[in-house]
C-alpha positions in Angstrom: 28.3 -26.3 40.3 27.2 -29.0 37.8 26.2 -28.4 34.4 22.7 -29.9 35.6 22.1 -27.4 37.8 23.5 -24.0 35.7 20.7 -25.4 32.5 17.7 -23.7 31.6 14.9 -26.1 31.8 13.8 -27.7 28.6 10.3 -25.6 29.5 12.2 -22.5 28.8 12.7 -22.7 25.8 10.5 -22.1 23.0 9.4 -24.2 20.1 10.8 -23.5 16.3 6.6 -22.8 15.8 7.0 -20.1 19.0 9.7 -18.1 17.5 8.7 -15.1 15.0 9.9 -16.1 11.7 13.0 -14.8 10.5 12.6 -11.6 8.0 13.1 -12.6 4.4 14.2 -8.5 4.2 15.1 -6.3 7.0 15.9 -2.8 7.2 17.5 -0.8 10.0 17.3 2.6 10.2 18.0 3.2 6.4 19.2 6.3 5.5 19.7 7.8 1.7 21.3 11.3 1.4 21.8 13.0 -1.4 23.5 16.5 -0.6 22.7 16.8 2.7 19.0 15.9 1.5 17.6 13.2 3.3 15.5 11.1 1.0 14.8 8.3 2.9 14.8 8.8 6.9 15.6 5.8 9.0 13.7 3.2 7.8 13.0 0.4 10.0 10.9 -2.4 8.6 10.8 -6.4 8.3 9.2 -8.2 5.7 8.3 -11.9 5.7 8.4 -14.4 3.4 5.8 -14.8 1.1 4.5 -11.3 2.0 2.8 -9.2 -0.5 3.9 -5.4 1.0 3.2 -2.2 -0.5 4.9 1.7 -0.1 2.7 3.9 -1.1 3.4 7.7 -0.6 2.9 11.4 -2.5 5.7 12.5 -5.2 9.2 12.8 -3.3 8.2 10.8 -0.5 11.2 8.5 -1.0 9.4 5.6 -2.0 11.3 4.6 -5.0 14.7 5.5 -3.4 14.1 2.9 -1.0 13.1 1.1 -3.3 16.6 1.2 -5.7 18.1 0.5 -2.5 16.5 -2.7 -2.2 17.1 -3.3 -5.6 20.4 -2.9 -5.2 20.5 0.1 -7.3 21.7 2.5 -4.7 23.7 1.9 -1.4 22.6 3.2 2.0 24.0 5.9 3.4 23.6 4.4 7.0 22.0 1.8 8.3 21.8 -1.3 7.1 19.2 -3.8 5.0 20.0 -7.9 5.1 18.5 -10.5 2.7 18.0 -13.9 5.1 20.2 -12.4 7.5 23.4 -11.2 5.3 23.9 -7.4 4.9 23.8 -7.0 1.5 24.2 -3.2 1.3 27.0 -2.8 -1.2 25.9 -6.2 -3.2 25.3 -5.3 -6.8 22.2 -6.1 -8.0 23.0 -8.7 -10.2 24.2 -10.4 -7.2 21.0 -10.7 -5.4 18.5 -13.2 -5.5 15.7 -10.5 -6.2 14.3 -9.0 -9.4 12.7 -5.5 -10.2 9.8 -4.8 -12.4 10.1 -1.1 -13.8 7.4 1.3 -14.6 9.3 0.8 -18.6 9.3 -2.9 -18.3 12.5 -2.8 -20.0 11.8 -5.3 -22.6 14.0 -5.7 -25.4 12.1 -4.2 -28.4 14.9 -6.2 -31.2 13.0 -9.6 -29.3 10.8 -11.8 -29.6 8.3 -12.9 -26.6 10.1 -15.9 -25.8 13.6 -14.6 -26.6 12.1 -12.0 -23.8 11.0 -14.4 -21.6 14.3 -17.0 -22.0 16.8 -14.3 -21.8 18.0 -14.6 -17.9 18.3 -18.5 -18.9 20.5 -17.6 -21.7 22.5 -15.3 -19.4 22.4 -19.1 -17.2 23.6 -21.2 -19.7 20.4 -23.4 -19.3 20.5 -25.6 -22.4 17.7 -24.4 -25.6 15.3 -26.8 -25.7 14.8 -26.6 -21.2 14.6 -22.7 -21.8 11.8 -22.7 -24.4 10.1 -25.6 -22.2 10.6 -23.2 -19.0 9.6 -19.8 -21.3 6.3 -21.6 -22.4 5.3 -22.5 -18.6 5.5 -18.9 -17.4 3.5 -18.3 -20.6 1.0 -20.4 -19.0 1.2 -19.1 -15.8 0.8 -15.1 -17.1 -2.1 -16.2 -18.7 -0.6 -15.9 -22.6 -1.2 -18.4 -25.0 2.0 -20.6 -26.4 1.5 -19.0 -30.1 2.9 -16.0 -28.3 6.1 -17.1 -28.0 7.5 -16.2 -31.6 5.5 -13.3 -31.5 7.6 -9.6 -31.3 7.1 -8.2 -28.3 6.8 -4.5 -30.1 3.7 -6.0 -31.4 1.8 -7.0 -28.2 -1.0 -4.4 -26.3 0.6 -3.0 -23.3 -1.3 -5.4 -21.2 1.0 -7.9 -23.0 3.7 -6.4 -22.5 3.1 -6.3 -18.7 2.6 -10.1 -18.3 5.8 -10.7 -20.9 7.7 -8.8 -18.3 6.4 -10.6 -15.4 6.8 -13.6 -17.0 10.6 -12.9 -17.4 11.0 -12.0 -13.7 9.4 -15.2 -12.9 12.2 -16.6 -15.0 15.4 -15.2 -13.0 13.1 -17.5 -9.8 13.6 -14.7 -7.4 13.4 -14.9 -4.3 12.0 -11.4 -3.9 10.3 -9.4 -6.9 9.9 -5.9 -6.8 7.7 -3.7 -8.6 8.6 -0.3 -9.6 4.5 1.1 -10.5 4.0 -1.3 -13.1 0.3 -0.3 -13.8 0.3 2.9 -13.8 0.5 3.4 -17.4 -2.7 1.3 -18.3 -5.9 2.3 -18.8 -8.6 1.3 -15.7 -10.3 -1.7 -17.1 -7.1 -3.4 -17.8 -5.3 -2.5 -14.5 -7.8 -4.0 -12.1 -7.8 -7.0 -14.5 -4.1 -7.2 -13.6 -4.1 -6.5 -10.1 -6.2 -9.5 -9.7 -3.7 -11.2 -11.7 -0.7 -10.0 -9.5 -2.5 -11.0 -6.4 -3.3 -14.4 -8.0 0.4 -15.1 -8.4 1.8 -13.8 -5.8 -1.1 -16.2 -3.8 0.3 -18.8 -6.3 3.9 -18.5 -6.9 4.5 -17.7 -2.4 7.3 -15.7 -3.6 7.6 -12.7 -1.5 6.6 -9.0 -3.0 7.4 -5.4 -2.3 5.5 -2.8 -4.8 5.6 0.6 -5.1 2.5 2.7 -6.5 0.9 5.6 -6.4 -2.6 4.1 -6.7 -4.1 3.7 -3.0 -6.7 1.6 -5.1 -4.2 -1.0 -6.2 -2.4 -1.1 -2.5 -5.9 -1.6 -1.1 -6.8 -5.0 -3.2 -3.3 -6.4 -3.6 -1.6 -6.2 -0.4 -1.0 -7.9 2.8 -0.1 -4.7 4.2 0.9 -1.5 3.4 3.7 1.3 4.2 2.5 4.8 4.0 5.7 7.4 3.4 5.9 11.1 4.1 8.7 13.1 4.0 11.2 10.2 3.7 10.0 8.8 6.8 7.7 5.1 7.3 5.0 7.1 9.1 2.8 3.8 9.1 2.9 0.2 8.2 -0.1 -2.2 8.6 -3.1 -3.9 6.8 -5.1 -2.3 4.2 -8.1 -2.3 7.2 -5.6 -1.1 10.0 -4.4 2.1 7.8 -7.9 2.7 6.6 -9.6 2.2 10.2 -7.0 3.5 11.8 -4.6 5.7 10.7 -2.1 7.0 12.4 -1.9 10.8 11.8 -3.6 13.3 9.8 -1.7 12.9 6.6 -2.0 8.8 6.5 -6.2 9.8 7.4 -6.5 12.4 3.9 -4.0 10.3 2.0 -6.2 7.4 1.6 -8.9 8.3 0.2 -11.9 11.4 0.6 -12.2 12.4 4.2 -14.4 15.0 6.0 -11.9 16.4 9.0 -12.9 18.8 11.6 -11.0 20.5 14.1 -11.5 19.9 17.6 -9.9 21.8 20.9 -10.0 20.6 24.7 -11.1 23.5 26.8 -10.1 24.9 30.1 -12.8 22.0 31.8 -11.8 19.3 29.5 -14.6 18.7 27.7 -14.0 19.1 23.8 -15.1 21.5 21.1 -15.4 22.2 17.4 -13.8 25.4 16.7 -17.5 26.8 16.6 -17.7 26.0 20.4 -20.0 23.5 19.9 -19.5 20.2 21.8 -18.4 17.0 19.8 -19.0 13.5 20.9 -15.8 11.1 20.8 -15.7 7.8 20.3 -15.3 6.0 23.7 -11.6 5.6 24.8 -10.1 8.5 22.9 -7.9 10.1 24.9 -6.2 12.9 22.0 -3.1 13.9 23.0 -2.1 18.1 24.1 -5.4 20.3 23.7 -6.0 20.1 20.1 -6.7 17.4 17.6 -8.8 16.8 14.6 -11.9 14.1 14.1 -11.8 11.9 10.8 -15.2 10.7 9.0 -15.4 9.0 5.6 -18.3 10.0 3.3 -19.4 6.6 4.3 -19.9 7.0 7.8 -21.5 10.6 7.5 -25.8 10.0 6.8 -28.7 12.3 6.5 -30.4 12.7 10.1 -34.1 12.1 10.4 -36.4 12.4 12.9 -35.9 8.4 13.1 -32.7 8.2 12.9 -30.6 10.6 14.7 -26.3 10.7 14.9 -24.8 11.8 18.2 -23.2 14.9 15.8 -24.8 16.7 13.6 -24.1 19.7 11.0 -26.6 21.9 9.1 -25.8 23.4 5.8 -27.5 22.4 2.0 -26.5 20.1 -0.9 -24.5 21.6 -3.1 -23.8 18.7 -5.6 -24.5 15.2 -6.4 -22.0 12.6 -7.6 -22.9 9.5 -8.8 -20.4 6.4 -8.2 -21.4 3.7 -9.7 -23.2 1.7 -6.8 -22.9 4.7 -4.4 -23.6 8.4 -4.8 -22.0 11.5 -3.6 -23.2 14.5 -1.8 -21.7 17.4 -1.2 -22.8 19.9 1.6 -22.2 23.1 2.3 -22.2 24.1 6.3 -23.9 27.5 7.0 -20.0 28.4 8.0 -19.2 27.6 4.5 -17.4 24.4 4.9 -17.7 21.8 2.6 -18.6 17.9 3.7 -19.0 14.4 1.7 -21.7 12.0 2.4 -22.0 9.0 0.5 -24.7 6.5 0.9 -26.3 3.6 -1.3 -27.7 4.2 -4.7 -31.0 2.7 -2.9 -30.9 5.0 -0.4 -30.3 8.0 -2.3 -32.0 11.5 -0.7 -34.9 13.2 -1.4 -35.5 16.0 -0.1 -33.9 19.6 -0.8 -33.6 23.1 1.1 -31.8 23.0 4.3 -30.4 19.5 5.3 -28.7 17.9 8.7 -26.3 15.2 8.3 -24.1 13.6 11.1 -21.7 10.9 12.7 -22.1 8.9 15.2 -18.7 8.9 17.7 -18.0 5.6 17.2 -17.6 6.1 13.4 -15.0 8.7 13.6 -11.4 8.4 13.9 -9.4 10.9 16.2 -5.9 11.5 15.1 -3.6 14.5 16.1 -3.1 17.7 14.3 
């Protein structure tokens, strides 16, 4: 048979633009024991280049082992994680072309700003006069003025101090930064100034992020998308709308954010009930799996029911307790079985009203997740 005849056709095979990109970081089925405890649980995820991803997850989740082992501060117990497609396991972490942020920052307090900055292009050998030039662009670029650069850095304001050490990461030119919660020692204001500025140059600098935080606020605004962690295990990676639309369980539904949850139960006919008996209306095309499950609303999707406007669920019960947010207010209400449910609602539309209230969902608002 000729060569002719055994080829694939030319129409076969598709385009460098057809094929998913290559993962600038993969891991596959990660594992991190530590004896006999599992603190991360096979971990399977890709990240692209030039993606801003954050883990987010409770205390002991195993968020900031995986982490160190991407760092290259610990080794895998199994599995395996590759940088551009080399396993790079066992690679110290001086090694790799990546750089870590800590929650400290790690600055050298004996330092100067610019010493600060400079220091990985000391370790270099990069000549003086190219390293101030390089130190005084990334001064630029973290938004700190040039007079800062003979400044010591135990003199500057925290916030300082978190753009000196960005600016020195910038330095090493990564090809992956990773942030150990970096903001979560600053006061509000100044945090969502900087998470603004983070998202700014990551947009700017296309280098590729992975951030770990506690702060579902600061994974909502900075990333491209986010991995939720429970138990050592990735229980959920998308968007910041996916996870918040649509979460995958329970635990991913409470995590992020104020939720109202109520349990439902299929009965012997297959129609579905609250645990009161009464029916509940599901949104169209949930099919819950087994014969229980539980129905998700956010404050934001519950509302007062008029006359006019009516919700295809309701629930009686009083206000309890008013909140105000800022542009939004709060409501708490108390069912006649005692349970306790959020409403939120426009500062324009606020309630009047008191005594005995109704407030509702309408099916397509709600989210249906197991457990």
């Amino acid at each position: 048979m000729s060569l002719a005849a055994t080829a694939s056709p030319l129409s076969d095979v598709p385009s460098a633009s057809a094929r998913p990109p290559r993962p600038v970081l993969q891991l596959v089925d990660v594992r991190k024991v530590f004896d006999g405890f599992a603190a991360v649980d096979g971990i399977n995820l890709d990240i692209q280049e030039g993606e801003f991803v954050t883990v987010v997850g409770p205390s002991g989740s195993g968020k900031t082992t995986l982490l160190r082992m991407l760092a290259g501060l610990e080794s895998p117990s199994s599995g395996y994680i590759t940088l551009r497609g080399e396993m790079i396991n066992d690679l110290p972490s001086n090694k790799r072309p990546t750089c870590l942020v800590f929650q400290s920052l790690a600055l050298f307090p004996h330092m100067t700003v610019g010493e600060n900055i400079e220091f990985p292009l000391r370790v270099r050998a990069m000549p003086p006069a190219e390293r101030k030039a390089r130190a005084l662009e990334l001064l630029a670029k973290v938004r700190l003025p040039e007079s800062y650069y003979g400044k010591n850095v135990m003199l500057c304001s925290g916030g300082e101090k978190q753009r000196v050490a960005l600016a020195r990461a910038f330095a090493y030119d990564p090809d992956v930064l990773f942030f150990d919660e970096p903001l979560s020692a600053l006061d509000y204001k100044l945090k969502k100034l900087l998470e603004k500025e983070l998202k700014d140059l990551h947009r700017e600098s296309g280098k590729t992020f992975v951030y770990i935080t506690h702060s579902l606020e600061e994974a909502m605004v900075m990333s491209d998308r986010i991995g939720v962690m429970q138990a050592g295990k990735l229980v959920q990676i998308g968007t910041p709308e996916q996870i918040y639309s649509t979460p995958a369980n329970r635990f991913v539904a409470e995590f992020f954010g104020e939720v109202n949850v109520i349990a439902i139960r299929q009965t012997a006919t297959g129609d579905w009930v609250r645990r009161d008996g009464r029916p509940v209306a599901l949104p169209a095309g949930a099919a819950p799996e087994g014969d229980e499950a539980s129905v998700v609303i956010r404050p934001e999707s519950m509302r007062f029911v008029t006359a006019e406007h009516g919700t295809d669920n309701t629930i009686v019960g009083s206000i309890f307790n008013e909140y105000s947010l800022g542009s939004r207010l709060q409501y708490q209400v108390r069912s006649k079985s005692g349970r306790t449910f959020l409403v939120e609602v426009p500062r324009a539309g606020a309630f009047r009203g008191s005594g005995e209230v109704t407030i509702g969902w309408d099916a397509a608002n709600a989210i249906v997740v197991g457990g």
